[in-house]
VEXDREN-2710 file (C-alpha; in Angstrom, 1 decimal):
% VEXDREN-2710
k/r/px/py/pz
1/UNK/0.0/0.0/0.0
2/UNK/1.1/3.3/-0.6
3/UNK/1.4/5.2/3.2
4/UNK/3.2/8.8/2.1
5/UNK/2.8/11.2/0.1
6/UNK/5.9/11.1/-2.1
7/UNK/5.4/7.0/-2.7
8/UNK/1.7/8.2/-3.8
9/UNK/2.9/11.4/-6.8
10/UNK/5.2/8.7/-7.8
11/UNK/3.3/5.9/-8.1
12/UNK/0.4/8.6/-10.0
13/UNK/3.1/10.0/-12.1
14/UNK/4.0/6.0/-13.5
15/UNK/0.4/5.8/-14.2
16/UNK/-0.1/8.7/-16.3
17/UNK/3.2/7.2/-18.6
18/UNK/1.6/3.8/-19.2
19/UNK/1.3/2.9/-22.4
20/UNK/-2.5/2.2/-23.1
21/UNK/-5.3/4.9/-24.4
22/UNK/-5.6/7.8/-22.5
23/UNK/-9.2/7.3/-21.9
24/UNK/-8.5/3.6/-20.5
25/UNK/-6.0/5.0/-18.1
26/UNK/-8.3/7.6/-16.9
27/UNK/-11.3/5.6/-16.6
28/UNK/-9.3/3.2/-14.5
29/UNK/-8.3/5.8/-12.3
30/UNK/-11.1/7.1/-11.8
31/UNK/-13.1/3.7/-11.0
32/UNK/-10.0/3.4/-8.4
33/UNK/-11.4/6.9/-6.9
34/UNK/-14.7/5.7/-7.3
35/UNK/-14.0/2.4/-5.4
36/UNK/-12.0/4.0/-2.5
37/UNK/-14.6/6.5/-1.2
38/UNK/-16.9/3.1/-0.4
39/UNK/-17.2/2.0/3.0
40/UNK/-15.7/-1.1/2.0
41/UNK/-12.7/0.0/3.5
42/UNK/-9.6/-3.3/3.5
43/UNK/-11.3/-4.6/0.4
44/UNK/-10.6/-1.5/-2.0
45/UNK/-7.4/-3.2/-3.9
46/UNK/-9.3/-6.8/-4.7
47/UNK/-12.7/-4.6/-5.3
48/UNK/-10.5/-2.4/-7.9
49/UNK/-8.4/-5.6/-9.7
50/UNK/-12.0/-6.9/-10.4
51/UNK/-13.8/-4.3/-11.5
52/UNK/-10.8/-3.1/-13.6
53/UNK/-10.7/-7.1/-14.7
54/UNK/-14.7/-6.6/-15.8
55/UNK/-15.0/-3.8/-17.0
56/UNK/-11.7/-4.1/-19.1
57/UNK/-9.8/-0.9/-18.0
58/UNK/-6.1/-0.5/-16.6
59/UNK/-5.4/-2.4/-14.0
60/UNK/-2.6/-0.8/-12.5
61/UNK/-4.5/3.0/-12.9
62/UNK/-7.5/1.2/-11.2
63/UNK/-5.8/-0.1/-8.4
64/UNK/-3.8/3.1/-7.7
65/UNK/-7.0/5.5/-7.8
66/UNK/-8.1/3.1/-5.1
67/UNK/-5.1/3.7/-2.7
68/UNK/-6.2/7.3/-3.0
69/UNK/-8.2/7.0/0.3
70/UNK/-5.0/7.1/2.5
71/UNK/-6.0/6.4/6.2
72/UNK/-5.5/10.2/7.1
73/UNK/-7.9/11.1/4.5
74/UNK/-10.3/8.7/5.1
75/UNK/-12.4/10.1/8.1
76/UNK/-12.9/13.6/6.7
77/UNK/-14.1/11.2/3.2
78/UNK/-16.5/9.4/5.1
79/UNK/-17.7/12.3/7.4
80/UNK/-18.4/13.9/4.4
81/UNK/-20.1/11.3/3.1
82/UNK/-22.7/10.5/6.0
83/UNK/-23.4/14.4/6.1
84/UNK/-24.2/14.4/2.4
85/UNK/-25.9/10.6/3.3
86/UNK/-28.5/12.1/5.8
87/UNK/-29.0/15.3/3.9
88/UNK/-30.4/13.2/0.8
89/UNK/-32.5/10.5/2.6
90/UNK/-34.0/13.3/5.1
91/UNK/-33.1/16.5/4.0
92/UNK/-31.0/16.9/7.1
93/UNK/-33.7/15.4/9.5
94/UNK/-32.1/12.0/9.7
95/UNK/-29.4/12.0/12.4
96/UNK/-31.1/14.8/14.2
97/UNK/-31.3/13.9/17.6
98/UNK/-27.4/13.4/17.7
99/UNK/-26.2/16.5/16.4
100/UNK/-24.0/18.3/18.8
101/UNK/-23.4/15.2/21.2
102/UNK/-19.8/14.1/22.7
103/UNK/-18.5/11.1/23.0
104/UNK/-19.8/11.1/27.1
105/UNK/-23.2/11.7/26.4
106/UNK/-23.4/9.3/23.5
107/UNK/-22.4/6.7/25.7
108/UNK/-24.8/8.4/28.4
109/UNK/-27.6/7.1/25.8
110/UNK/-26.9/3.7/25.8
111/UNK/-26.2/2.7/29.1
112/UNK/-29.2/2.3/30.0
113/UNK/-29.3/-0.6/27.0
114/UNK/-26.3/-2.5/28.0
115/UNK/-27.8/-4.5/31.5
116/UNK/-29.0/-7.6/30.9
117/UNK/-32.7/-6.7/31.5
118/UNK/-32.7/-4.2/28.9
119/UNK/-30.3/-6.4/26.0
120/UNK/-33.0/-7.1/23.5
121/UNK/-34.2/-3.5/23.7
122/UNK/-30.4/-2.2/23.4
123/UNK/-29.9/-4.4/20.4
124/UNK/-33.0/-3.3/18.5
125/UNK/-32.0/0.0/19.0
126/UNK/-28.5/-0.7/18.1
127/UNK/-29.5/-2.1/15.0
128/UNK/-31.7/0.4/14.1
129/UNK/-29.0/3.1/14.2
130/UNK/-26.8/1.4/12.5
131/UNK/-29.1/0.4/9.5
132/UNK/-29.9/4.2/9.3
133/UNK/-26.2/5.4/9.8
134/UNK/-25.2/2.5/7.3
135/UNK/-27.8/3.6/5.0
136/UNK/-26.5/7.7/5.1
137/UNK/-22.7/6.6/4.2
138/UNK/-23.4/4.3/1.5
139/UNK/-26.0/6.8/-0.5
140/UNK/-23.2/9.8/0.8
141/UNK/-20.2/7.5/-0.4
142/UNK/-21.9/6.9/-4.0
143/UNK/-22.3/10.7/-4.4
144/UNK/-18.8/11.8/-2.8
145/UNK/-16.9/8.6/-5.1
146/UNK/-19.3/9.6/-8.1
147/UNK/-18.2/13.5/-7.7
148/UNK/-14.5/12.6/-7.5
149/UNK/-14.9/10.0/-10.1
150/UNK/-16.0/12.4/-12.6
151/UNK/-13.3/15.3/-11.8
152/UNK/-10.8/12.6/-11.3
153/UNK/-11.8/11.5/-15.5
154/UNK/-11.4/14.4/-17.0
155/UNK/-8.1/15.6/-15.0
156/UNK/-6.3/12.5/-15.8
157/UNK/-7.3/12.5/-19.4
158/UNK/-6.0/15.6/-19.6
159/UNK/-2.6/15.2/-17.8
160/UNK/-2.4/11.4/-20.3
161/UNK/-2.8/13.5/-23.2
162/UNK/-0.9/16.8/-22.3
163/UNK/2.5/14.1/-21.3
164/UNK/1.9/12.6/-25.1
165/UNK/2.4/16.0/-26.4
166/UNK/5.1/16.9/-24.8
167/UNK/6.6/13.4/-24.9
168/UNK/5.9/13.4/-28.9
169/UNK/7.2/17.3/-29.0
170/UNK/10.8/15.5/-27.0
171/UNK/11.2/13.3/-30.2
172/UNK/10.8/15.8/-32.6
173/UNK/14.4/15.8/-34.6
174/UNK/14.7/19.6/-33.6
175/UNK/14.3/19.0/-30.1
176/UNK/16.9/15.9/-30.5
177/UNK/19.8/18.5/-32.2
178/UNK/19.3/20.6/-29.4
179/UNK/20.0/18.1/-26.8
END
């Protein structure tokens, strides 16, 4: 996995120099995005090889668009994502009754649901926040991946086909009698 920040230009900088079509290395990449803003997070790589296997695009561009997510970026992704999550399903209604709660009073609220005369009522409502939190980040994570993909397509098709032109402009005779 990539884990800095100089690994990660380098390893983006090899995928713009592969030597496919521009469009396939883009689209890759941007599935790769795509795939890493899901909450699947420790399946992103094998999710990326096989949808880059399926839908025949660059492997290597799909697997490093899905390393994109590094752990330091990934709670502010999926913050994001729940927020944009609740304010589609219930135009900001959803997760109401938690807004503005610490960590203390959180756990304040269950408390009462963690004795042993109160465990099947503690694990409904356990379950039924989780299906509704679960719910927010995956419709949030489609948007925010979806977003990204999109801006992540058309950058790297630009930067693919801007390095051909200056990589065909290198091999020009003139520009080899200079050098």
């Amino acid at each position: 996995m990539l884990w800095t920040w100089r690994s990660l230009t380098g390893r983006f900088t090899a995928v713009l120099h592969l030597d496919d079509a521009p469009w396939k290395i883009a689209l890759g990449l941007s599935l790769g995005v795509f795939i890493s803003c899901t909450p699947f997070y420790g399946l992103h790589t094998l999710l990326a090889m096989g949808a880059a296997f399926v839908l025949r695009v660059n492997k290597v561009a799909t697997v490093t668009g899905a390393w994109l997510n590094l752990p330091w970026f990934a709670p502010f992704v999926y913050g994001i994502s729940l927020k944009v999550g609740e304010f589609i399903l219930s135009g900001g209604q959803g997760l109401e009754s938690l807004r503005g709660l610490g960590l203390g009073d959180l756990a304040a609220l269950i408390r009462p649901y963690l004795s042993f005369d109160h465990f099947r009522e503690g694990y409904l409502a356990s379950f039924q926040l989780l299906f509704v939190v679960s719910k927010a980040l995956f419709v949030g994570t489609t948007v925010v991946g979806g977003v990204a993909a999109v801006v992540t397509y058309f950058v790297a098709l630009g930067a693919v086909r801007e390095l051909r032109v200056v990589a065909r402009l290198d091999e020009t005779p003139e520009a080899k009698a200079e050098g």
